[in-house]
C-alpha positions, 0 to 999 in steps of 0.5 A: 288366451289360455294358450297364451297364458300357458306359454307366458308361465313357460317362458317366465320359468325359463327365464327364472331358471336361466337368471338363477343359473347364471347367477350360480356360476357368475361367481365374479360379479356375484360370489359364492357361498361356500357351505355344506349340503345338509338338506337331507341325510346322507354321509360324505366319506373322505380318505385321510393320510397324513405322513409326519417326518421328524428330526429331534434332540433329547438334548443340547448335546445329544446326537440328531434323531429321526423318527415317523410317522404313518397314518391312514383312515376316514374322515365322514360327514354323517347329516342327520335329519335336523340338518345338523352334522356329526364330523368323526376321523375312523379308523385311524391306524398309526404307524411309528419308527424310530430310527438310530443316529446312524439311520438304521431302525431302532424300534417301530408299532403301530396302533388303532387311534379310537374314533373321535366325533364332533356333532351337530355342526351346521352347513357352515362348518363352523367349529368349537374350541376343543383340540378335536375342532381345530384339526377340523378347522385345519382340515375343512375351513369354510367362510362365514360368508359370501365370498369373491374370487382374490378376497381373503378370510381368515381362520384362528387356530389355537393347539396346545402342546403335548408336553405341556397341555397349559401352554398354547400356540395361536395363530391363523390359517390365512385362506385366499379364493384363488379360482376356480377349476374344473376337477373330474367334471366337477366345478371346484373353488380352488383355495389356498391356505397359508399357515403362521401359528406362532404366538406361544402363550406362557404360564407361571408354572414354566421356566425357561424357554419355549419356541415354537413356530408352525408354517405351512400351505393348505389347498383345498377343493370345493365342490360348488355343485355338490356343496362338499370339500372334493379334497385338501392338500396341506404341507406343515412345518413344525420347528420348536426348541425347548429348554423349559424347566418344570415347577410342578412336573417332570415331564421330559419333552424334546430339547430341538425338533422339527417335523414335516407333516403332509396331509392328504384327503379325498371325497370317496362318495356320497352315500344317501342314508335315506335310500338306504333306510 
């Protein structure tokens, strides 16, 4: 009798195992959450490059300029022992060049941007409504829940613009669970983002006109095994025309610019901070 029982224990746990297996990678019938692993500390270190190409007009009669920007740096997911999060972009190096209606180089410099932190963020990934939590939004959105391949979630997004800090430009990064894929050896949900941001609010202070329209596409790849983004792909189209006229300011801003922004990021590693320790 004791060996039967011992047997029937053995043949109970497989059977668990294998239901729980099943149900991990049976992500038709049974979706997935897509969440972060914070069960214990570690850090997650990301490669962030993002290239800016704009062409832009001082003026309605002003010629046609170009300029660039580079930016290479890290992006790290630092959890602590509360299961709580610190997000920070480091080592961010910024690259700018200036061109002359003609094409040739007018002026370049470059600059160390300092290192700015979002903490104690939970598994989730859900973030605030600073402008620093809504490039994180931009970069690594998750669902609030549960979610089936084909369904759609959406994510608003909220960015002020830099001549005017009053005047705001909503919209929604609309991301769809596309499939998913194998990527070196890892199992990955493969979604993709779609961009529209393009509701301007207006202030009392402002007169004149302000368009600005922000399309684009984001995929991202989450490692559904190791519960962490393996990397994101966005490509953003920014267009605005500005003839505004400043009550309480004299700030100068672009009259027309449209710039392409690509982003690039990539898991580098895992570190586990307590082996370390």
């Amino acid at each position: 009798m004791k060996m039967n029982n011992s047997w029937l224990i053995v043949l109970i746990i497989l059977f668990t195992n294998c239901r729980s297996f099943n149900k991990k990678i049976d992500v038709d019938n049974h979706g997935v959450n897509l969440i972060w692993d914070f069960s214990n500390e570690k850090k997650y270190v990301y490669s962030l490059a993002t290239s800016i190409s704009s062409e832009f007009k001082t003026s309605k009669d002003s010629p046609l300029l170009k300029s660039t920007i580079v930016q290479s740096g890290n992006v790290l997911v630092k959890v602590k022992s509360n299961q709580l999060a610190d997000f920070s972009i480091t080592d961010l190096k910024s690259e700018y060049k200036w061109f002359k209606k003609d094409g040739t180089l007018k002026d370049s410099s470059s600059v160390i941007i300092p290192t700015t932190t979002i903490k104690d963020i939970g598994q989730n990934g859900v973030f605030g409504e600073s402008e620093t939590d809504m490039y994180f939004k931009l970069l690594m959105p998750l669902p609030s829940s549960k979610i089936h391949k084909g369904e759609t979630y959406k994510v608003p997004l909220k960015f002020s613009l830099d001549d005017y800090p009053k005047l705001f430009n909503k919209g929604f990064n609309t991301i769809t669970f596309a499939k998913i894929k194998t990527i070196q050896g890892r199992k990955c949900a493969v979604l993709n983002g779609l961009f529209d941001i393009s509701n301007l609010s207006n202030i009392k202070e402002l007169e004149g006109h302000y368009s600005q329209k922000i399309t684009g596409v984001a995929t991202y790849y989450f490692d559904i095994g190791k519960h962490c983004f393996l990397g994101v792909d966005i490509n953003i189209l920014e267009n605005s025309l500005n003839n505004l006229k400043i009550q309480k300011s004299k700030l100068p801003g672009a009259y027309y610019m449209l710039s392409r922004y690509v982003i690039k990021i990539r898991l580098n590693g895992i570190t586990d901070l307590l082996e370390l320790s």
